[in-house]
C-alpha positions as CSV (number, residue, x, y, z in Angstrom):
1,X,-45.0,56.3,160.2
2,X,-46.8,55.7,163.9
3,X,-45.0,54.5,166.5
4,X,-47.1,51.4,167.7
5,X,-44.8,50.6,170.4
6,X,-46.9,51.4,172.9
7,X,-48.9,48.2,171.9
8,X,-46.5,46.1,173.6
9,X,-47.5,45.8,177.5
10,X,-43.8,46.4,178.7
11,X,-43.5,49.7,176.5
12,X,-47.2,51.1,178.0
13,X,-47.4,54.8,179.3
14,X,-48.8,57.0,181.9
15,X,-52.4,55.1,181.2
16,X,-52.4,51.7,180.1
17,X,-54.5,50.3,177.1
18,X,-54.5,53.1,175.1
19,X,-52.5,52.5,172.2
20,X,-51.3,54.8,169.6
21,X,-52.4,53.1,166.0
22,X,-53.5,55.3,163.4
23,X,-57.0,55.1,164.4
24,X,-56.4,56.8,168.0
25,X,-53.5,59.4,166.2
26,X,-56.3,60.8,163.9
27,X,-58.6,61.8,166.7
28,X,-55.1,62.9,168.5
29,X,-54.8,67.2,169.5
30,X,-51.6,66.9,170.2
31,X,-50.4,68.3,166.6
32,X,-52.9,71.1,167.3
33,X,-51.6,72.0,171.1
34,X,-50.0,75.3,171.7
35,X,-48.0,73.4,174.0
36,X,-47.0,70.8,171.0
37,X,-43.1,70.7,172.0
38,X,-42.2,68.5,168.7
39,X,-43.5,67.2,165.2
40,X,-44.2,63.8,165.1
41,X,-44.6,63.4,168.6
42,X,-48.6,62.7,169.5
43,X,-50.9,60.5,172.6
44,X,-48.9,62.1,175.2
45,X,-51.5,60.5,177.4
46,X,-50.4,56.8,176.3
47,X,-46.6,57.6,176.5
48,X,-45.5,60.1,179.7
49,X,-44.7,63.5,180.0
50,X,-41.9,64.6,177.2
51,X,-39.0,67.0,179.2
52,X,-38.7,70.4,179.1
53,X,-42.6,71.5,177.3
54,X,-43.2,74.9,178.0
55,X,-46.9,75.3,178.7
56,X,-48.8,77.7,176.7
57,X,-51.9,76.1,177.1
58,X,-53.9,72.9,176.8
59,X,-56.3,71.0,174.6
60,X,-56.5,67.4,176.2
61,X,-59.4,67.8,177.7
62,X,-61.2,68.9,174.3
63,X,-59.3,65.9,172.9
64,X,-61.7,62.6,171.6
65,X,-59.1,60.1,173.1
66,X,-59.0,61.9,176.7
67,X,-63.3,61.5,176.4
68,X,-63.3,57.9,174.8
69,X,-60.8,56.6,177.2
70,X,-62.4,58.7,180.5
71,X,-58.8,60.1,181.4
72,X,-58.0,62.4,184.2
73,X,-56.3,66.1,184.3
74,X,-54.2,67.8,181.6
75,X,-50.8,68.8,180.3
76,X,-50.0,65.1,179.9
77,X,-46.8,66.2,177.6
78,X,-45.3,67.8,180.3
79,X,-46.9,65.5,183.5
């Protein structure tokens, strides 16, 4: 099931408009991230940092949503 809560303007995240339907998910690294800190969880860049993820290493930059959207930096589960 995909959280589309993020769809709703009062629930957005660290960058707004990016919403986390199951079109954006499928293009998502997250899942893939050696810094992944739970199943389930994806599009840390639409929904803030997630406390306490060690980092071990970063794919958002490599990521089709951080390109499509033009977003800025890395780590966005833990920043």
């Amino acid at each position: 099931m995909v959280d589309n809560s993020s769809c709703i303007p009062e629930k957005r995240g660290k960058y707004f408009g990016i919403c986390t339907s199951y079109h954006h998910s499928k293009g998502c690294n997250c899942p893939k991230c050696p810094s992944y800190p739970e199943k389930g969880k994806f599009m840390f860049c639409s929904k803030g940092a997630y406390p306490g993820v060690e980092k071990k290493g970063c794919l958002c930059q490599e990521c089709i949503i951080h390109n499509k959207f033009g977003l800025n930096g890395e780590y966005f589960c833990s920043e």
